[in-house]
N, C-alpha and C positions, 0 to 999 in steps of 0.2 A: 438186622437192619431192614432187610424185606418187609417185615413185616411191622415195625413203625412207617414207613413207607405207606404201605395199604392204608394202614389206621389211618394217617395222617389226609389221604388224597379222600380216603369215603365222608373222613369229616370234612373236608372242603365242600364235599357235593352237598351234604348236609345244611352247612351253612352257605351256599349258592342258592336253596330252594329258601331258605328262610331269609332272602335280601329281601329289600323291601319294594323294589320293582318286579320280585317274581311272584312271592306268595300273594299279597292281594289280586293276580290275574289269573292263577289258577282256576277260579270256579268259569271264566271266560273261555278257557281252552278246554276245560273240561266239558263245558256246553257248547263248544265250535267244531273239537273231534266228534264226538258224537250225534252232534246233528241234533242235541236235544236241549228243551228249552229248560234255564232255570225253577221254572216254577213245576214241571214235571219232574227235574233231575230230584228238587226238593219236598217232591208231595209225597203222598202215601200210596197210591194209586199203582197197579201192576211194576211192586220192587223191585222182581226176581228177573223180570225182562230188561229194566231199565240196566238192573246191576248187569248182569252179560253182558251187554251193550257197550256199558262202560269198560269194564274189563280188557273186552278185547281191543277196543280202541285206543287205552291206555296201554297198554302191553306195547302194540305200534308206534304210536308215539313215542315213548321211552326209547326201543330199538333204533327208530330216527336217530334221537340226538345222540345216541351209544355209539352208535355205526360212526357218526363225525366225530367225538370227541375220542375214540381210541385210534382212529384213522390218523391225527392228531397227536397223540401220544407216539405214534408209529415212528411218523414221522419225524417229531421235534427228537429221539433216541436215535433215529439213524444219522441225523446233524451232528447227535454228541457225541456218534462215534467215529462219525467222517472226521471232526473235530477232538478228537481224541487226544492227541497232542496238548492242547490247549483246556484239558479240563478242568485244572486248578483256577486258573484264570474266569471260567466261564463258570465253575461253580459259585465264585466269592462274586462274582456279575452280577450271577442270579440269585444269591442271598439280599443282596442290596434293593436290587429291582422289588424283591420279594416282599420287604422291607416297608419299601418307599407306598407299594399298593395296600400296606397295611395300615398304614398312616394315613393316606387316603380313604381307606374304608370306615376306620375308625373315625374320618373327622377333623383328624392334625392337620392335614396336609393337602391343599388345593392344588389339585394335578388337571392342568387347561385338557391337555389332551386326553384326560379319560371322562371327561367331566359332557363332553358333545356325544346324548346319547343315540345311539343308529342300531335301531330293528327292522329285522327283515318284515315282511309283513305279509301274509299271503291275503289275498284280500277274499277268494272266495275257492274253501277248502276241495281236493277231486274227493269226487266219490269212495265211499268203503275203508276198508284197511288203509289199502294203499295210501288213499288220501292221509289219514292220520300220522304212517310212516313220512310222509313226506313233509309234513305238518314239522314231526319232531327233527328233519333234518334243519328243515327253517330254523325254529326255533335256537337249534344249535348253533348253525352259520352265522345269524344276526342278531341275537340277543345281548348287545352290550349297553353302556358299562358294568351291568348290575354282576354277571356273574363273567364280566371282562379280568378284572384284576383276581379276583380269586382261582377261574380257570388258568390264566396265564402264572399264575405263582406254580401251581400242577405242572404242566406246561415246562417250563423253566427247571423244573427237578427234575421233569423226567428226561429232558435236555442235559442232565446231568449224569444220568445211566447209559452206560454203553451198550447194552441191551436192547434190542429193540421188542422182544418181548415184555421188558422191565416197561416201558413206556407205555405199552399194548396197558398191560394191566395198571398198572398205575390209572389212565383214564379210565381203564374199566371199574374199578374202584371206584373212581370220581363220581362216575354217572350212574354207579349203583346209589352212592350217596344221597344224591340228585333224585333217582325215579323208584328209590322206595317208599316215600313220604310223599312223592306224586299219587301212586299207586293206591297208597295207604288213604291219602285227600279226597282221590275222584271217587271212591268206593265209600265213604263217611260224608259225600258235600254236603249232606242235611248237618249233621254236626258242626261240619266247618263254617257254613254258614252262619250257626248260629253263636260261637263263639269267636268269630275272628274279629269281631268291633272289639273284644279284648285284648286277643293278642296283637292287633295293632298299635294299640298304645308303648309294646314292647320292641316295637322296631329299633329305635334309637340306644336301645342298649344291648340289641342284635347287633345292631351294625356296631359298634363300638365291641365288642368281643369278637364278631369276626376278624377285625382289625387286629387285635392283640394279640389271636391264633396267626393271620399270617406276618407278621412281626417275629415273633418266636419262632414258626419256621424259617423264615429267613436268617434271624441271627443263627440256630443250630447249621443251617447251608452255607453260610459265609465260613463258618467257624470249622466245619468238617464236622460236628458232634451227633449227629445221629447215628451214628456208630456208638458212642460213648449212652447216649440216651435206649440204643436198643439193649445194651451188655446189661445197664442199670436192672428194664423191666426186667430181663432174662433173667435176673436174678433176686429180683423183688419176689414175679411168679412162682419162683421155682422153692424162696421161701416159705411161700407162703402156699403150696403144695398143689399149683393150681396145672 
């Protein structure tokens, strides 16, 4: 079950970087940590500097929002355990909840209160590393709605583990999700740039399968079946000799 778990919180992060209020501002933060303009990030002109550059400032950033989002997982696992009594109850909560933000995401479902979006916004980034790390705590504190419902679905399961390490890694998972397709972007922005007028046309049926993924995790949470969903692969895998 651990390890449906993992899979399911890294696809979350996955699908948080490809909502459609993160991905098109990526090349923005990618040219704010670094301190470097678009049209250098994307020329031909001294690569091997630009890339280091980016690298490490990317690196930072990522550790930012890491640092908050498993701080976060810590946290919301030692409520599940203080509340431990009460887990059946707070499980079948948090499938619903999980549910309802999935029908939201997908488009069903007009939810007032997730709908008023609020970022943080630093307006003028400190100096160095530091600055970039403190960039990605921003980013994490204030960046809603976009990756609001899908982190708090994370969030809400791992509210469901009595473990406080269980919750640790679960966000860490999350936000691996999340900053290896960062990492992968700042390091390719001449590429991204030049195909994201396509992949933008594919937002709308992003977001409509994110939905569906957190849908189905919620029903498996209400239902108790990830248990029943880990035994299956364990034994799909193990047919199939992997």
């Amino acid at each position: 079950m651990e390890n449906i778990s993992v899979f399911v919180a890294f696809t979350a992060g996955l699908l948080s970087f490809l909502s459609p209020c993160v991905l098109p501002v990526i090349p923005s933060y990618v040219s704010y940590i670094t301190g470097i303009s678009f049209e250098d990030l994307s020329g031909a002109q001294d690569r091997a500097r630009i890339r280091r550059i980016t690298l490490k400032n990317s690196f930072f950033f990522i550790a930012g929002f890491s640092l908050i989002f498993v701080m976060l997982g810590a946290s919301s696992s030692l409520l599940g355990k203080v509340l431990s009594d009460y887990q059946n109850i707070i499980r079948k909560a948090g499938g619903i909840l999980i549910v309802l933000f999935g029908l939201y995401i997908a488009g069903i479902l007009r939810l007032r209160f997730l709908s008023g979006e609020k970022k943080l916004h630093v307006q003028s980034k400190p100096a160095g590393l530091l600055g970039s790390f403190l960039v990605g705590v921003a980013f994490a504190a204030g960046w809603t709605p976009c990756i609001g419902p899908v982190l708090g679905s994370i969030l809400l399961y791992a509210g469901t583990t009595t473990s406080v390490a269980s919750g640790m890694g679960l966000l860490a998972s999350y936000a691996l999700g999340l900053g290896i397709p960062f990492l992968i972007t700042s390091l390719a922005i001449n590429s991204f740039l030049s195909y994201f007028k396509h992949i933008n046309r594919y937002m709308k049926p992003i977001s409509t399968v994110s939905g569906l993924f957190l849908i189905v995790v919620g029903i498996l949470l209400f239902t108790g079946s990830f248990g029943v969903l880990s035994q299956y692969l364990s034994m799909l895998t193990g047919a199939l000799g992997v």
